[in-house]
N, C-alpha and C positions, 0 to 999 in steps of 0.2 A: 484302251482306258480313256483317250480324251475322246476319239468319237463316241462311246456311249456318253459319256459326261455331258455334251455338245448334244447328242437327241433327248437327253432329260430337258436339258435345261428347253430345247426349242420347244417340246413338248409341252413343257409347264407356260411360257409364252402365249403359246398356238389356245392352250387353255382357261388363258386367261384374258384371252382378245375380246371377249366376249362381254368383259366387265366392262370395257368404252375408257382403259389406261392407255390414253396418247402412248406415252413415254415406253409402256409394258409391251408394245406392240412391235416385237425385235424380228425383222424380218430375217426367214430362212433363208441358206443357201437353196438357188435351185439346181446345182448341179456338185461336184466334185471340185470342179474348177473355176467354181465362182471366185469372180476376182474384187480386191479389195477392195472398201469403198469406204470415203471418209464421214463423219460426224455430220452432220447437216441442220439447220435450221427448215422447218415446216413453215408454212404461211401463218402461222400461228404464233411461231416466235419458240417452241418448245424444240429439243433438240432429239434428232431420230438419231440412235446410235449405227454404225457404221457396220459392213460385213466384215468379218476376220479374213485375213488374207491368205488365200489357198494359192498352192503349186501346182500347176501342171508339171507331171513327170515325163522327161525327154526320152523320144523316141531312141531305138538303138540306134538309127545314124546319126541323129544330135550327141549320141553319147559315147561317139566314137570319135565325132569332131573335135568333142570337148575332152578325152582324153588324147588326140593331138596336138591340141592347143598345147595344153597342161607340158606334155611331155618335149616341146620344141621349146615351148617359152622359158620355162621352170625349171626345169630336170637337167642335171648336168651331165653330159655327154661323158666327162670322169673324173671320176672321185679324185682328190687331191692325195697324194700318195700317203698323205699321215692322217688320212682320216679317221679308220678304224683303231688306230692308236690314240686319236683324239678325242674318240668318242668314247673310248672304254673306261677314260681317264676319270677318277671318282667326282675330281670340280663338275665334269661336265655329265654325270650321271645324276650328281645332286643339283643341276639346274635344270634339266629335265622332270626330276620327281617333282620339283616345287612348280613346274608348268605346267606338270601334269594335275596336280593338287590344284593349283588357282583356277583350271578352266573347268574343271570337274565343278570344284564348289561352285562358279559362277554360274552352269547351267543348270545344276541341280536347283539353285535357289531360284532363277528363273522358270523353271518346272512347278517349284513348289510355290511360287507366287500365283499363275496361271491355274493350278487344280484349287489352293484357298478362292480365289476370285471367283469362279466355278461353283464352287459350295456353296458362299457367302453367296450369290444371286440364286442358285437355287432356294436357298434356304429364306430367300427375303420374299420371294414371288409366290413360296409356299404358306408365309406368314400373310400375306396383301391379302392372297387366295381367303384362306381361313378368316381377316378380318372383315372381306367383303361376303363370305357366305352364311357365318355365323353371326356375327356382329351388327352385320347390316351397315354397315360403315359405308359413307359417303364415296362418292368416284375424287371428288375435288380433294377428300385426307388423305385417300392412297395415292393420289398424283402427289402431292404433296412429300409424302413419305419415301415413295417412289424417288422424288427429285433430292430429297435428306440422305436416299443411300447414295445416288451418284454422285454428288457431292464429297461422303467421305470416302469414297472409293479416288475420287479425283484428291483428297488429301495426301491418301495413303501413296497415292504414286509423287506426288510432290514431295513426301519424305523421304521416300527409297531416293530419290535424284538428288539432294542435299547431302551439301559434304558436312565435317559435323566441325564444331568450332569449338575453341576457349567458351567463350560465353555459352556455350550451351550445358556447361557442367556446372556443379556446385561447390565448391571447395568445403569440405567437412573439419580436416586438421590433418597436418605434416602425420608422415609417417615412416620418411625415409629421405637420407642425403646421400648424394653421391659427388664425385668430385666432378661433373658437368650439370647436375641439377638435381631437384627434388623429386620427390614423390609423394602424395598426396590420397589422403581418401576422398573421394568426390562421388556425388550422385548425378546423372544425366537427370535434367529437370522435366525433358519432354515424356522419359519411360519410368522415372524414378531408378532406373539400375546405378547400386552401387559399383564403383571399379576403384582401382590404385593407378589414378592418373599418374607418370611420370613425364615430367615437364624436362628439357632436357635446351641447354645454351646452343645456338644452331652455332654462333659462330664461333664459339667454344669449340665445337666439337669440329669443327674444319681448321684451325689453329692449329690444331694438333691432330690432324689429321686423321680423328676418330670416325668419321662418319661411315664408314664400311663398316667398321663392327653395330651401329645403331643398324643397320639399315641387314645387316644378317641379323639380327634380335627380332628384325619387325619381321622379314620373311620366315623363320622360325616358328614364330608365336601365330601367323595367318595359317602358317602349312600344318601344324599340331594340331591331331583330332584326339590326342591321347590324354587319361583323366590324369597320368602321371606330371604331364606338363602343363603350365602357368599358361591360361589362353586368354589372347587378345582381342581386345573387344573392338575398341576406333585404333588408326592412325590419323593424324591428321599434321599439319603444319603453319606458320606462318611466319613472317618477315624475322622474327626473332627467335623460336623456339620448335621443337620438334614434340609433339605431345604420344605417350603411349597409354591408351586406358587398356588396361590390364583389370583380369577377375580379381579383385580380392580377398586373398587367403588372410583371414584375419586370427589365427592361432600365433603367430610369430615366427622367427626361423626358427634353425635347430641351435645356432649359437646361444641363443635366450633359454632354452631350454636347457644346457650343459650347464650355464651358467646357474640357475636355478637350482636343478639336482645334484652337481658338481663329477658326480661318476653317475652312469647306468647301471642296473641290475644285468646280467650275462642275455636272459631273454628278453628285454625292453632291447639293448643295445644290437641284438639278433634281428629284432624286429624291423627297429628302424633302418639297419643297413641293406637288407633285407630289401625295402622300398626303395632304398637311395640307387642300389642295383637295377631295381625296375624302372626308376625314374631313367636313369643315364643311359638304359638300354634303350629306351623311347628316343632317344635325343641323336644314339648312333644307328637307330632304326630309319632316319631321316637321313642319313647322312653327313650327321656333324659332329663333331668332339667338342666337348664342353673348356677343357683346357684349363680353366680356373676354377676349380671346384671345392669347396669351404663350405662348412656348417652355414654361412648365411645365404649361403644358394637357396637353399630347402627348407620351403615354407610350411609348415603344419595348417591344412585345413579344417575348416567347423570340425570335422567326423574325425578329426586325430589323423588323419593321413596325410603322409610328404607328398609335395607338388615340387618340381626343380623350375627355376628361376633366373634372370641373368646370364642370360644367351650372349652376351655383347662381347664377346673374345671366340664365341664359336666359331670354326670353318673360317677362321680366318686370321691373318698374322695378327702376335700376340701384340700387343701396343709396343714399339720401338723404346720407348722412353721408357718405359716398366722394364722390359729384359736386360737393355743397356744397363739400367743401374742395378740387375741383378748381377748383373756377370761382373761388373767393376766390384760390390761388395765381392764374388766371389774369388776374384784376381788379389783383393787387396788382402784376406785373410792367409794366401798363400805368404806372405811378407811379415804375419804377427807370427809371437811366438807364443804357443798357446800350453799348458801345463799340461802333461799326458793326460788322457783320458780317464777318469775315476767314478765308479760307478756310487749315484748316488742313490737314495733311498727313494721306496715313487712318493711318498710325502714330502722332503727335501724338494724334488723334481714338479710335484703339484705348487707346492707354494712359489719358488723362482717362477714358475710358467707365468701363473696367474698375477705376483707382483709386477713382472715384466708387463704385460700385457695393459697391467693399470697406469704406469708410470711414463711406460714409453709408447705416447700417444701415436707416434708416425710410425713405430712397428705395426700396432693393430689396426689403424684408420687409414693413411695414406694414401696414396693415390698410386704408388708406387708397389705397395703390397710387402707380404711377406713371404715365405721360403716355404713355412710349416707344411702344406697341402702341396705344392707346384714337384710335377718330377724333374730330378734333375736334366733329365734331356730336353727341357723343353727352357732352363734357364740360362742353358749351355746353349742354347739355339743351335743346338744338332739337330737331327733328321726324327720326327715320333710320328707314333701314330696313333691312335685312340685309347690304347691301353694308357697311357696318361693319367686318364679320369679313372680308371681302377688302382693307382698308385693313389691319388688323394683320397680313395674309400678308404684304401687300406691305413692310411694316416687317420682318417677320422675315428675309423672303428676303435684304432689302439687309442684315443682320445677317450672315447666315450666310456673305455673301461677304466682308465686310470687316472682321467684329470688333465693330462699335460700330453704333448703332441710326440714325435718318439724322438724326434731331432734336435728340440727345445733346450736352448742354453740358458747362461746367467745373464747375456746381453745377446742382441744381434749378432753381434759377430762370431760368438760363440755358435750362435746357432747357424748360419753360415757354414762357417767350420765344420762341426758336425755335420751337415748335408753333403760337404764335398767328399766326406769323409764316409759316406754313411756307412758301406757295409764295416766297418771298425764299430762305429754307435750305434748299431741299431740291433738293440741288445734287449733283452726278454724281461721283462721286469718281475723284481722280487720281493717279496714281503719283507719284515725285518726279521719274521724268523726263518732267511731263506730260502722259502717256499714260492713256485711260478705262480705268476699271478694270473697268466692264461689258462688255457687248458691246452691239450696240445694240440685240439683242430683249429682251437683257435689262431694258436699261435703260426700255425700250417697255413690258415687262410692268410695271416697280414703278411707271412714271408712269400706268398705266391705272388701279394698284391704289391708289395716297395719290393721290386726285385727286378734284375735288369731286364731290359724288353724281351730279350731272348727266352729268361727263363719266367716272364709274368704270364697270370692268366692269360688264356687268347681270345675266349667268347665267355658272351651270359650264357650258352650253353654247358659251359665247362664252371663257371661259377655254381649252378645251380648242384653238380652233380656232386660236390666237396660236400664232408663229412659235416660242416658247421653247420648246412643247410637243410640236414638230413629232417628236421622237427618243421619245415616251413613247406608249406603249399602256397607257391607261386602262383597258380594259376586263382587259389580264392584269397587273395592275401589283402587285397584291398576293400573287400568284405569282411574282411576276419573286425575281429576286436582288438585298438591299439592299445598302450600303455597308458595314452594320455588322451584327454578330450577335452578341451579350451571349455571354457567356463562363458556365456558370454549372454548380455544382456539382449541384443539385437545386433540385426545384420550390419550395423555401423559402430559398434564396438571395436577400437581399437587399444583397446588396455593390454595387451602383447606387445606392443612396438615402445620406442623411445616414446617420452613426452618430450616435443622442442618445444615446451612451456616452462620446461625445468632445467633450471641451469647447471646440474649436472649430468645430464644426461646432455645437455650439451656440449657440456665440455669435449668430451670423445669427439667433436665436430670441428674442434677447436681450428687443427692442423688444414685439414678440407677447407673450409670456408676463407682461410690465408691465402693456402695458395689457388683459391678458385678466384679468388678476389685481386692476385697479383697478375693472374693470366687473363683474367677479363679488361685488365686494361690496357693490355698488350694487341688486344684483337685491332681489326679494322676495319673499318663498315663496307667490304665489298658483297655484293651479290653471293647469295649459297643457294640460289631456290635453284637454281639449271641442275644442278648434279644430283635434286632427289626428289626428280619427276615419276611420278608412279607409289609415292610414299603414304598415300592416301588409303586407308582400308577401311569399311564396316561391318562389321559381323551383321548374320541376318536372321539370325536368334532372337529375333524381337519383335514388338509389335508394329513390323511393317511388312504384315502379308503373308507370313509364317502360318501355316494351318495349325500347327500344335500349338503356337503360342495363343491363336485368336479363337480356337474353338478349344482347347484345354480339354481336349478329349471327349468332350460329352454335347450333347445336343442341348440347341436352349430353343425355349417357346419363344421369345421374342428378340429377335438380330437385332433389330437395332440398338437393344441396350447392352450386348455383350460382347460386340466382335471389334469394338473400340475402344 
C-alpha cells in the first residue's frame, strides 16, 4: 500500500517537472536503499524537500548477531520463580491490555497521518496540474500555492506536537460538581469540538490520596473503543489542576430521568437495564469493575442511549475514607435498637425514599456516599469481585420499577440496617391490594442480581440467557429505538443537567462545596507534578491529519480550500 502510494505520488512529481515548479520537483529514490536526506536550501533561497528515510534489511549473519546481542544482553538466563503466577495475575493482564491498546492507537494514528499526507499531496499536485493545463495559470501562482500547501502541512505537524492547555478551551457553563472539582461544557476554540471539561484540585486530590483513581479514569477513558463508554478526548495538567475533556453526553443521567418519570413502564425499565448490562460488560471487557455504580453513572445520549461514566473507583481500592465510614455506620447500627421490621406499602416506601433523599443532603451528595447501590462485600471490605456492579443493576432495576431503592429506610440508619440485614428486607413489593408488583422473571432477575456472590449471576453470558431478556436483541439494541430522546436546541444544549445559576439547584451542593472548602485549606503547596508523568493524552479524531476527518469521505476539486 505505501509503495504504490509513494510511485503515484513520484509519478505525478516526475509529471509535473515539466511545468518549471522549483519547489514540485521532489527527487526520486534511486534505489531501495536510498538513504535519508535532510530539507535543504537551493541557491535560490527555496527549500528542496528531503528523501524519506529507507532501511537496508540485515543480512542473515547481521541477524544472527543481532539476535545474540538481544539474547545475552536482554533475555534472562531464568525466569524468577513466580513469574508465570505473576503474570497470569488479572492487575498485570489489565496493564498489559492498556499497553497493548496505547501502542496499537499510537501507530495506527501515525500510519493514518502518513497515508492523509500522501493523499493531501497527491491531490494538491493533481489540482496545480489541472490549474497550470487548463487555466493557464502562471509558474510564479503555483510556486506560490505550492509554498501555501507546505506551509499548512508544516502547521499541521506543529499542532499534532502541542500539548493542549486551559486556555485553549472555552468555558460554556457548569454542568457538574464533585467533591475534588467541576465539570464544565467547554468548546476547543482551535477545532470548535464540544466536550465536558472536568477540572479536577491536583492537590486535593493528593491530600487525600485520590490520585490513582483519577489517573485509572484517565487510562480507562484513552483504552475505551466502545460506544457503550464515555470517551476521552484531552488530558492534560498543570501546577494546580488535572483537566479531563470528556465527549459530551448532553441528555443528562439516569438519576434526572427517575426523577422526572418517578417509576418506569415494565419495557422502558427492560430497556434501559438492558444497556446498563452492556455498558458495564464494556468496562469488565477491559478489565475493570466499576464498584460504585448509581443512576448518575449513566448518561443518556443525543439518540436516547446510556453511555457509563465515572471510572474514578474502578480497578482500584475503594477511597479509604468512604469505606471506613461505611463500616463505622455499619458497626454502629449493630448498638441501636431498631423496631422489628414491618412491611410497608411501595407508596408509603416511594414517599420516605424520596423525602429522605430531599432533606438529608449529605445522604444524597456527600462525598462520602450512600449504601443504596454498593454490595455489601465491598462496604465490609471483604474479598469481591466484579459481580458487584451486577448487585447495583439489580438495585436500580427494582428502583426504576417502584420509585424507592429495595433497602431504603426512614433515615440513614435505618437504611444501613436494613442492608446489614438484607436477606430479612429484601422483600418483593406489593400493591395495596396484595398483589406482586414484579412479575416473576422479574423478580428472578433482581434476586440473581442482590444475592450472595456465590449464588449471583456469573457472566453477561448468563445474564443474556434469563427469561427477562427473552424480548431484547442485544446484538441490535443500540440501534433499536429508545423510550426517550432528549429534546435539544444544539450541540451546547445543556438543559438536562443542574442550573449552578439557580439557587436551588444549588443547594444539593451545599454539603460538597463545605467540606471541599475545609480541605482545601488543609492542603500544602508541595510539588504533585513527579507522580503524574505520562497524564497527558489527545485523541486523534480531529483535524490534525486524520484522513476521514480532512477529506470527510469524498473528493473535492480544490484542496486548498477543504483539507483545513
Amino acid at each position: 500500500m505505501f509503495s504504490r502510494s509513494d510511485r503515484e505520488v513520484d509519478d505525478l512529481a516526475g509529471n509535473m517537472s515539466h511545468l518549471g515548479f522549483y519547489d514540485l520537483n521532489i527527487p526520486k529514490p534511486t534505489s531501495p536503499q536510498a538513504q535519508y536526506r535532510p530539507a535543504r536550501k537551493s541557491e535560490n533561497g527555496r527549500l528542496t524537500p528531503g528523501l524519506p528515510r529507507s532501511y537496508k534489511p540485515c543480512d542473515s549473519g547481521d541477524q544472527d548477531t543481532f539476535k545474540n546481542r538481544i539474547s545475552l544482553n536482554h533475555s534472562p538466563k531464568k525466569l524468577p520463580k513466580d513469574f508465570h503466577e505473576r503474570a497470569s495475575q488479572s492487575k498485570t493482564q489489565r496493564v498489559v491490555n492498556v499497553c497493548q491498546l496505547y501502542f496499537l492507537d499510537y501507530y495506527c494514528d501515525m500510519f493514518d497521518y502518513v497515508i492523509s499526507r500522501r493523499q493531501r499531496t497527491k491531490q494538491v499536485l493533481r489540482y496545480l496540474e489541472q490549474q497550470r493545463s487548463v487555466k493557464n495559470v502562471s509558474n510564479k501562482v503555483l510556486n506560490e500555492e505550492w509554498a501555501l500547501y507546505l506551509q499548512r502541512e508544516h502547521e499541521v505537524l506543529r499542532k499534532r506536537r502541542l500539548k493542549p492547555k486551559h486556555k485553549d478551551f472555552q468555558i460554556l457553563t457548569q454542568v457538574g460538581q464533585g467533591g475534588y472539582g467541576q465539570v464544565y461544557l467547554a468548546k476547543k476554540k482551535d477545532s470548535d469540538e464540544i466536550c465536558a471539561l472536568k477540572i479536577l484540585n491536583k492537590k486535593l486530590l493528593f491530600k487525600l490520596n485520590e490520585t490513582n483513581h483519577v489517573l485509572t479514569e484517565r487510562d480507562i477513558l484513552t483504552t475505551t473503543r466502545s460506544d457503550w463508554l464515555v470517551k476521552l478526548l484531552y488530558a492534560f495538567q498543570d501546577p494546580e489542576s488535572l483537566y479531563l475533556a470528556m465527549e459530551f453526553v448532553p441528555g443528562g443521567d439516569f438519576r434526572t430521568l427517575l426523577i422526572n418519570t418517578r417509576i418506569l413502564k415494565s419495557g422502558h425499565a427492560r430497556f434501559y437495564i438492558s444497556e446498563m448490562f452492556c455498558a458495564v460488560n464494556a468496562l469488565h471487557e477491559l478489565g475493570y469493575t466499576h464498584r460504585d455504580l448509581k443512576p448518575e453513572n449513566f448518561l443518556i445520549d443525543a439518540t436516547g442511549h446510556i453511555k457509563l461514566t465515572d471510572f474514578g473507583l474502578a480497578a482500584g481500592t475503594v477511597s479509604n475514607e468512604r469505606i471506613e465510614s461505611m463500616k463505622i455506620r455499619l458497626e454502629e447500627v449493630k448498638n441501636l435498637e431498631f423496631p422489628a421490621f414491618t412491611e410497608r406499602s411501595i407508596e408509603d416506601r416511594r414517599k420516605i425514599y424520596h423525602n429522605m433523599r430531599k432533606t438529608e443532603i449529605n445522604y444524597a451528595n456527600s462525598m462520602v456516599g450512600s449504601p443504596d447501590y454498593m454490595a455489601l462485600e465491598v462496604l465490609e471490605g471483604k474479598k469481591y469481585d466484579f459481580t458487584v456492579d451486577y448487585w447495583s443493576l439489580g438495585c436500580m432495576l427494582f428502583e426504576s420499577l417502584v420509585g424507592y431503592t429495595p433497602f431504603s429506610g426512614s433515615s440513614t440508619n435505618e437504611t444501613y440496617e436494613n442492608l446489614r440485614y438484607w436477606k430479612k428486607t429484601l422483600r418483593r413489593p406489593r400493591t395495596e391490594d396484595r398483589r406482586a408488583a414484579f412479575s416473576d422473571r422479574t423478580w428472578d432477575l433482581i434476586t440473581r442480581l442482590i444475592a450472595d456472590p456465590i449464588n449471583r449471576v456469573r457472566s453477561f453470558e448468563q445474564v443474556r440467557k434469563m427469561s427477562y431478556f427473552a424480548e431484547i436483541n442485544f446484538e441490535t439494541l443500540r440501534t433499536s429505538s429508545p423510550p426517550f430522546i432528549p429534546q435539544l436546541d444544539d450541540e451546547t444544549d445543556a438543559g438536562y443537567f443542574d442550573d449552578f445559576t439557580n439557587e436551588e439547584d444549588m443547594a444539593k451542593y451545599a454539603d460538597v462545596f463545605k467540606r471541599q472548602n475545609k480541605l482545601s485549606a488543609m492542603v500544602d503547596d508541595s510539588a504533585v507534578d513527579s507522580k503524574l508523568v505520562g497524564f497527558t493524552f489527545r485523541h486523534r479524531d480531529g483535524k490534525q491529519g486524520s484522513s476521514g476527518i480532512l477529506y470527510n469521505g469524498s473528493e473535492h476539486s480544490d484542496p486548498f480550500s477543504t483539507f483545513y
